[in-house]
C-alpha positions in Angstrom: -23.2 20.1 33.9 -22.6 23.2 32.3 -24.8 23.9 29.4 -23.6 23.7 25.8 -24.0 26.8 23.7 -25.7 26.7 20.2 -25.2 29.1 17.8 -27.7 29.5 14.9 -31.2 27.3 15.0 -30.9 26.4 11.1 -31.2 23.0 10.0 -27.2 22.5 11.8 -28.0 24.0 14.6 -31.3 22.4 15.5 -30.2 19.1 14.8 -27.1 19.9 16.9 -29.1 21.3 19.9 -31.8 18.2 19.6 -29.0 15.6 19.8 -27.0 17.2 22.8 -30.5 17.1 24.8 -31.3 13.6 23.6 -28.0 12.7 25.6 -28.5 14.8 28.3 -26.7 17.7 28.1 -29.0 20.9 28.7 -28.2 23.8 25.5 -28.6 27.3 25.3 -29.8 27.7 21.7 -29.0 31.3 20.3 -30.5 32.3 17.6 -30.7 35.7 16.1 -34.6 36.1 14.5 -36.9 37.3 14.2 -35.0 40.5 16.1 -33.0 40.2 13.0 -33.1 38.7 9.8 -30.9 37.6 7.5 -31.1 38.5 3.4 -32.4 35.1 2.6 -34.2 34.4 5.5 -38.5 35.1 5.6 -39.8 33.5 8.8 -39.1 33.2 12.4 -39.1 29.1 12.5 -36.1 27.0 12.9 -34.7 24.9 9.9 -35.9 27.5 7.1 -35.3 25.9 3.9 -34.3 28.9 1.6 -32.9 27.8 -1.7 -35.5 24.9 -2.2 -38.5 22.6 -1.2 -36.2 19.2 -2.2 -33.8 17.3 -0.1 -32.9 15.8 -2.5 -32.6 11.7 -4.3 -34.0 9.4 -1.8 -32.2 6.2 -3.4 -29.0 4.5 -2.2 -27.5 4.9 -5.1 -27.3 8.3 -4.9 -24.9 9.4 -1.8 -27.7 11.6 -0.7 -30.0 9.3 -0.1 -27.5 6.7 2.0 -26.4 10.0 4.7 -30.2 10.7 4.7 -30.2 6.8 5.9 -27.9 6.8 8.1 -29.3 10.3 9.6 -32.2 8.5 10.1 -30.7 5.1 11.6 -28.9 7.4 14.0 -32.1 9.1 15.6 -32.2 12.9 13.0 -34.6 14.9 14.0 -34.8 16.8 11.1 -35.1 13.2 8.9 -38.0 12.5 11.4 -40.2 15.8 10.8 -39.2 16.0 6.3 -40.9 12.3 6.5 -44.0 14.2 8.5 -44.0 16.9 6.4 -42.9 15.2 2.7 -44.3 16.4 -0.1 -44.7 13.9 -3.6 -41.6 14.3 -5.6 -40.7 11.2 -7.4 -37.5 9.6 -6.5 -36.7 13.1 -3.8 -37.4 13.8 -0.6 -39.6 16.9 -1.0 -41.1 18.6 2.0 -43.8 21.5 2.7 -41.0 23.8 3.9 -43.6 26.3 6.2 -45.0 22.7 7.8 -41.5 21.3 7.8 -39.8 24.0 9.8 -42.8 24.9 12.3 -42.5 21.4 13.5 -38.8 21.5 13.8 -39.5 24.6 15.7 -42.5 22.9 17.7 -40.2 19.7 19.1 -37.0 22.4 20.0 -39.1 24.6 21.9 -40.8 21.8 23.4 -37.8 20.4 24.7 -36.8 20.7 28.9 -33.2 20.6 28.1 -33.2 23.1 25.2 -33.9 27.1 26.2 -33.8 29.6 23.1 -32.3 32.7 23.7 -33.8 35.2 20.8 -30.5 37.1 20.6 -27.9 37.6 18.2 -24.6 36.8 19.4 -21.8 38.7 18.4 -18.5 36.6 19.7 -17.3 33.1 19.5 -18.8 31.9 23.6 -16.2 30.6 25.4 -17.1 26.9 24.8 -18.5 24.0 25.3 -19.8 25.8 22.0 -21.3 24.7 18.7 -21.4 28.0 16.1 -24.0 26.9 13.2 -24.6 30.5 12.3 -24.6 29.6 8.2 -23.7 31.1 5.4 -25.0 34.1 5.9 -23.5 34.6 9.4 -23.7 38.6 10.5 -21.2 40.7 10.0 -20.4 41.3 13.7 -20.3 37.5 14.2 -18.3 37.2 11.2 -15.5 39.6 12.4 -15.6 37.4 16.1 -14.8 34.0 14.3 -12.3 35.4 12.4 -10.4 37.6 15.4 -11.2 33.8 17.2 -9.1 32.4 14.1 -6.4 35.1 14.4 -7.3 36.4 11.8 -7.7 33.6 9.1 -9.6 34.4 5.7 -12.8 33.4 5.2 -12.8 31.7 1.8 -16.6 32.6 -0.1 -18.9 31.4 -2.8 -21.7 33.0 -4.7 -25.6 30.9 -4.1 -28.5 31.1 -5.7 -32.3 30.8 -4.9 -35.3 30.3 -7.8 -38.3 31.5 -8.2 -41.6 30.5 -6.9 -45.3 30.9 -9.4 -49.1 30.0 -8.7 -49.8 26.9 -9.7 -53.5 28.1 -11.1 -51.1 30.2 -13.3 -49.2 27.2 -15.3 -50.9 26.6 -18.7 -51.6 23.0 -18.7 -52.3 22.4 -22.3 -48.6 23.2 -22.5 -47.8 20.6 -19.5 -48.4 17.6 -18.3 -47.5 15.7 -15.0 -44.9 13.0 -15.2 -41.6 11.6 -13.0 -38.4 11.0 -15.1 -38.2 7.3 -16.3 -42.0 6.8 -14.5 -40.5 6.8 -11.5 -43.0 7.4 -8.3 -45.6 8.8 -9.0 -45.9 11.9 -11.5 -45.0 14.4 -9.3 -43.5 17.3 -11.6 -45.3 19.4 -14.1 -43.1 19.0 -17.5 -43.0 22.2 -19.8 -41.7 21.1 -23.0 -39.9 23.5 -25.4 -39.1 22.8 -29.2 -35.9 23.3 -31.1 -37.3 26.9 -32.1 -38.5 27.9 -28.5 -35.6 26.7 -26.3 -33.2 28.6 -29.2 -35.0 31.7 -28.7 -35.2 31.0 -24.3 -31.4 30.2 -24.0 -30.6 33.8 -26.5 -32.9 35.5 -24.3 -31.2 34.1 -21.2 -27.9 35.2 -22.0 -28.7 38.4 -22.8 -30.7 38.9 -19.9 -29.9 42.1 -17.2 -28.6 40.6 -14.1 -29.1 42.1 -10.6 -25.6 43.5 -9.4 -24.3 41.6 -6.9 -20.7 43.2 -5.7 -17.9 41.1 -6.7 -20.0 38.5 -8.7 -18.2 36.4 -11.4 -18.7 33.4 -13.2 -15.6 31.4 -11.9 -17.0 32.1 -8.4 -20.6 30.2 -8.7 -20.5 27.2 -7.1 -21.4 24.3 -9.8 -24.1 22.6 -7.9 -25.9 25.9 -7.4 -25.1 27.6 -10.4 -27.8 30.1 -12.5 -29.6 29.4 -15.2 -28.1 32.3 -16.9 -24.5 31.3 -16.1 -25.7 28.1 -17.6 -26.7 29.3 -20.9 -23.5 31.3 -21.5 -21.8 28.0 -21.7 -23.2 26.5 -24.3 -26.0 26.1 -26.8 -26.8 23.1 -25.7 -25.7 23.0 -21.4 -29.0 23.6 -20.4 -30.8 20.7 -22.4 -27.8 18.5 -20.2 -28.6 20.1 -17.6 -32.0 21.3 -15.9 -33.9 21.1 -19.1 -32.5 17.9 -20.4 -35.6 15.6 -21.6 -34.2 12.3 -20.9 -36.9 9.7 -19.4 -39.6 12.0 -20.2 -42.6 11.9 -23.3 -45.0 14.4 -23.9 -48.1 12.8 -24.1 -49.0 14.9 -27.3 -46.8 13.4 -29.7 -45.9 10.3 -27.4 -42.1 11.5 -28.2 -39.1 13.1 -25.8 -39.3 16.9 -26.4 -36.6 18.8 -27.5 -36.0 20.4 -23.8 -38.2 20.1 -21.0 -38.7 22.4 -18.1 -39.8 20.7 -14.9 -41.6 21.9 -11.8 -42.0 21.0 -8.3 -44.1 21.0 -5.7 -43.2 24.1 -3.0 -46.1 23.3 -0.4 -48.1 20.2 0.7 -51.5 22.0 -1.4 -49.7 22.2 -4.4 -50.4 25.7 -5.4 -46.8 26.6 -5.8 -44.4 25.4 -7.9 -41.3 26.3 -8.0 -38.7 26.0 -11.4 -36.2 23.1 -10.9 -32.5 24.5 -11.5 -33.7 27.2 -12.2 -31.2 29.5 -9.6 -30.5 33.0 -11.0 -30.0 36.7 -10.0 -31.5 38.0 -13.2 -33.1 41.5 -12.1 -36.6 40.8 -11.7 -38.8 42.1 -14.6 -36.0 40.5 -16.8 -37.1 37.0 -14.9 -40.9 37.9 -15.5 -40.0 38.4 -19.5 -37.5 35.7 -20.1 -39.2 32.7 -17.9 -42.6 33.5 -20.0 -40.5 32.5 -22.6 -41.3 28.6 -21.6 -44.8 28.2 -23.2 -47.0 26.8 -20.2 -45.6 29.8 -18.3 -46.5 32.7 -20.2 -49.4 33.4 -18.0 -47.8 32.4 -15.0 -48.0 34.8 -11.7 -44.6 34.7 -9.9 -44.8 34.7 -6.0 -40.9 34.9 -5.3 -38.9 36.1 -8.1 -34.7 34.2 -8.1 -32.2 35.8 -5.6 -28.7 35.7 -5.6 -26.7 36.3 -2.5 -22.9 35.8 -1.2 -22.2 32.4 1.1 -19.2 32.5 2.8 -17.5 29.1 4.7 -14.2 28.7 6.8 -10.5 27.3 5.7 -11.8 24.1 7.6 -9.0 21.9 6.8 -6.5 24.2 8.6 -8.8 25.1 11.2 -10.9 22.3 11.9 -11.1 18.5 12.8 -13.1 15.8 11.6 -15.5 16.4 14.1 -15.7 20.0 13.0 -14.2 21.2 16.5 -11.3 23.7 16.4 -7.6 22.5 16.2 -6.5 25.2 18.7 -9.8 24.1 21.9 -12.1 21.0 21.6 -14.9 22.4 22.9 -15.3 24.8 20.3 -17.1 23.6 17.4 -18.6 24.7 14.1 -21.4 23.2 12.1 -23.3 23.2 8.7 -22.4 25.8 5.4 -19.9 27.5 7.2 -17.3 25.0 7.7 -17.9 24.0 3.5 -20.2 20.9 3.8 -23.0 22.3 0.8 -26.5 21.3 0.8 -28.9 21.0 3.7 -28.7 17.2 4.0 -24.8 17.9 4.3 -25.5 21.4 7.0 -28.0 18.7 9.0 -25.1 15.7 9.2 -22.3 18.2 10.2 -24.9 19.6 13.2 -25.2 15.7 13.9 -21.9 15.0 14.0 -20.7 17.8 15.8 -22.9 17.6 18.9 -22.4 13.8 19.0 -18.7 14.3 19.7 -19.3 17.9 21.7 -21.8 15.2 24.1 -19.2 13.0 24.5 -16.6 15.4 25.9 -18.2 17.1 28.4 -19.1 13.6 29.9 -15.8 12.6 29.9 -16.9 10.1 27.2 -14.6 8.6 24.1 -15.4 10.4 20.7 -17.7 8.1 18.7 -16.2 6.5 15.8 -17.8 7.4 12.3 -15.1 6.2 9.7 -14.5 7.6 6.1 -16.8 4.9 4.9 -19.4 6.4 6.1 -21.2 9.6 4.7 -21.8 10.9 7.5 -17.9 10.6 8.5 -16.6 11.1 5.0 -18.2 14.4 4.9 -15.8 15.4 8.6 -13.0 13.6 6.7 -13.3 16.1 3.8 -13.9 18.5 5.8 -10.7 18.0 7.7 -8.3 17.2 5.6 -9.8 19.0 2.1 -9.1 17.6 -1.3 -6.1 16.6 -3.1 -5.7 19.8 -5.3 -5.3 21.4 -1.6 -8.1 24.5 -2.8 -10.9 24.1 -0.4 -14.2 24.1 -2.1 -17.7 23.4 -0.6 -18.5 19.6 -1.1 -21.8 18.2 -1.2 -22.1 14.2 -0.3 -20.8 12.0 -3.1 -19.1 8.8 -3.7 -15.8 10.0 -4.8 -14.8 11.0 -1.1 -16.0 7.6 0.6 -12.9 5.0 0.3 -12.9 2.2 -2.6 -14.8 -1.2 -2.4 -11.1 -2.7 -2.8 -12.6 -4.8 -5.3 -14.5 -4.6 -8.7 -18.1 -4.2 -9.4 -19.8 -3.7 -12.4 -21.9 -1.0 -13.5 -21.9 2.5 -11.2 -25.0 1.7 -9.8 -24.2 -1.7 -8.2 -21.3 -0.4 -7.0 -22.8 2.9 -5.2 -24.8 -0.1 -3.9 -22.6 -1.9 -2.5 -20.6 1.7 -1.1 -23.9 1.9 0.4 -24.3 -1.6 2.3 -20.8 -1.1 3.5 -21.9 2.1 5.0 -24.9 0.9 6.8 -23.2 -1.6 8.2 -20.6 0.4 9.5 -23.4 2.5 11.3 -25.7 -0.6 12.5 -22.7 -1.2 14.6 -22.8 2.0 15.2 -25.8 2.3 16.9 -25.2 0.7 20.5 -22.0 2.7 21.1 -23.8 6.2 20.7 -24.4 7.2 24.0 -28.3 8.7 24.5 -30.2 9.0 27.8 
């Protein structure tokens, strides 16, 4: 059998190479560090998680949490090593993000069916081929898949990274450690802010000097990752909705909800970094260090990793690709994760499933496994596929709206994410004994 080539060891890729051995099928995984790195990547391990610690709500009634369930009904590897390496986050699924991708790193190379090639590859491989090369695929790879694509345009989106500070460094008489609502245990240190503080923060944010990034505007940031700064030039009051809304939280001083509340999360298992929840931005860096000492537990804080901003780019997929995110023009050739426009790492780590499922099953000679629309997992290739009814192409993370309807009424939003939910777990229980593993 002739080996399956894996572009890109990220959280697509891995899952995608870890899946084609668990049915057999030997992979060449390519993958491009530490010879080179790219702008947002810092270590050599597979499955870096760049933009942040969290992978997200862990409860069915968010659509995250029922494609990290099915993920992990369906045998995810990376599902399997975040519950080894989770972190305390309340209602999230929070990892250590040096333990989490070591171990990803630790079962790949420990594999007999997967060999890493430390090489970056500059062409589209003639296939069986999965390329999970993400959004920030290089240059000379970039230029390949779109010669491979006869020259179709890459569509692109601006993403954002926060910054990282020294726990010893937060100002705890200013703080206090709490979950939203009580929920879990209290995992996030709460800044609160008062009508005269988060005033003077938001001014100060959008007046803030940004970083230049070439080609940057504020119609291109994607709203699920958008910066803090971006945030405060659209209202007085869209942060305190937003990251710094107060909702389900009391400050143990006055027993009262604060007028804004700043929350921060665990970045490592020790808890001696924290990082600043929503708090995305490419504000130039000494602009970062004034304005974020604005919160009052953080005007001593130490920053470790200052906000970056950088350029994501994804495919056309609904011209290009099928709901098994495998070219329309040869079936054998496959794209996974941020490039082909699923957003979020959940999302990157389903498509990676998906696509090596199906890639398994055709050089066996085996039928494509069925994952229906009312299923995360197959919603997200459906949407992929097929894009939205406005026909513009925009990254999608998981969310209800793409999954079908019930067909019948249920009341209140959270029942019926619920019941969306059941539906979908049922759909993959049966599932289960049609996909084929060794």
């Amino acid at each position: 059998m002739r080996p399956v080539k894996v572009i890109g060891a990220g959280l697509a890729g891995s899952e995608a190479a870890w899946q084609l051995a668990k049915r057999g099928v030997p992979v060449e995984l390519w993958e491009m560090k530490p010879e080179k790195m790219s702008p947002a990547h810092h270590s050599a391990d597979f499955a870096e998680l760049v933009c942040s610690n969290s992978l997200r709500g862990d409860r069915l009634e968010n659509a995250v949490g029922l494609l990290k369930e099915e993920l992990r009904r369906c045998g995810s590897l990376l599902m399997a090593c975040a519950e080894k390496t989770r972190v305390e986050a309340g209602g999230a699924l929070a990892v250590d993000r040096a333990r989490f991708s070591g171990l990803v790193t630790e079962r790949i190379r420990s594999c007999p069916l997967i060999e890493v090639i430390s090489k970056e590859a500059v062409e589209v491989p003639e296939g069986p081929v999965i390329v999970a090369t993400g959004p920030l695929t290089s240059e000379a790879l970039s230029e390949a898949i779109r010669s491979y694509f006869g020259g179709s345009e890459y569509l692109s989106f601006f993403d954002a990274a926060a910054p990282l500070i020294d726990a010893a460094s937060i100002d705890m008489a200013e703080a206090w450690f709490a979950s939203r609502y009580d929920r879990g245990s209290a995992d996030y240190i709460n800044c609160a802010m008062d009508k005269a503080q988060y005033t003077a923060f938001a001014a100060a944010l959008r007046t803030a000097e940004e970083a230049p990034v070439h080609g940057f505007e504020d119609k291109f940031v994607f709203e699920g990752c958008m910066p803090v700064e971006v945030m405060a030039r659209r209202g007085e009051d869209t942060l305190r909705y937003g990251p710094l809304k107060p909702v389900g939280l009391k400050d143990p001083k006055t027993g009262k909800e604060p007028y804004a509340v700043v929350q921060l999360r665990k970045d490592n298992a020790e808890g001696s970094v924290y990082n600043l929840v929503g708090f995305q931005t490419h504000l130039k860096f000494p602009e970062q260090k004034r304005v974020f000492s604005m919160i009052p537990a953080l005007k001593q804080a130490e920053f470790l990793r200052y906000g970056v901003m950088h350029r994501n780019t994804f495919l056309n997929s609904p011209q290009l690709l099928d709901r098994y995110y495998a070219s329309r023009r040869d079936p054998l050739t496959a794209f996974a994760g941020q490039l082909t426009g699923v957003e979020g790492y959940v999302e990157s780590t389903a498509s990676g499933f998906l696509s090596a499922v199906a890639m398994a099953a055709k050089v066996k000679g085996l039928a494509e496994p069925h994952f229906p629309q009312e299923t995360a997992i197959g919603a997200l290739g459906y949407y992929v596929s097929r894009g939205s009814a406005a026909g513009s192409f925009q990254p999608m993370n998981i969310n209800y709206g793409i999954l079908p309807p019930l067909g019948y009424r249920v009341k209140g939003k959270a029942n019926k994410n619920l019941a969306l939910a059941q539906r979908a777990l049922a759909a993959i229980d049966g599932l289960l004994p049609t996909l084929d593993t060794e």
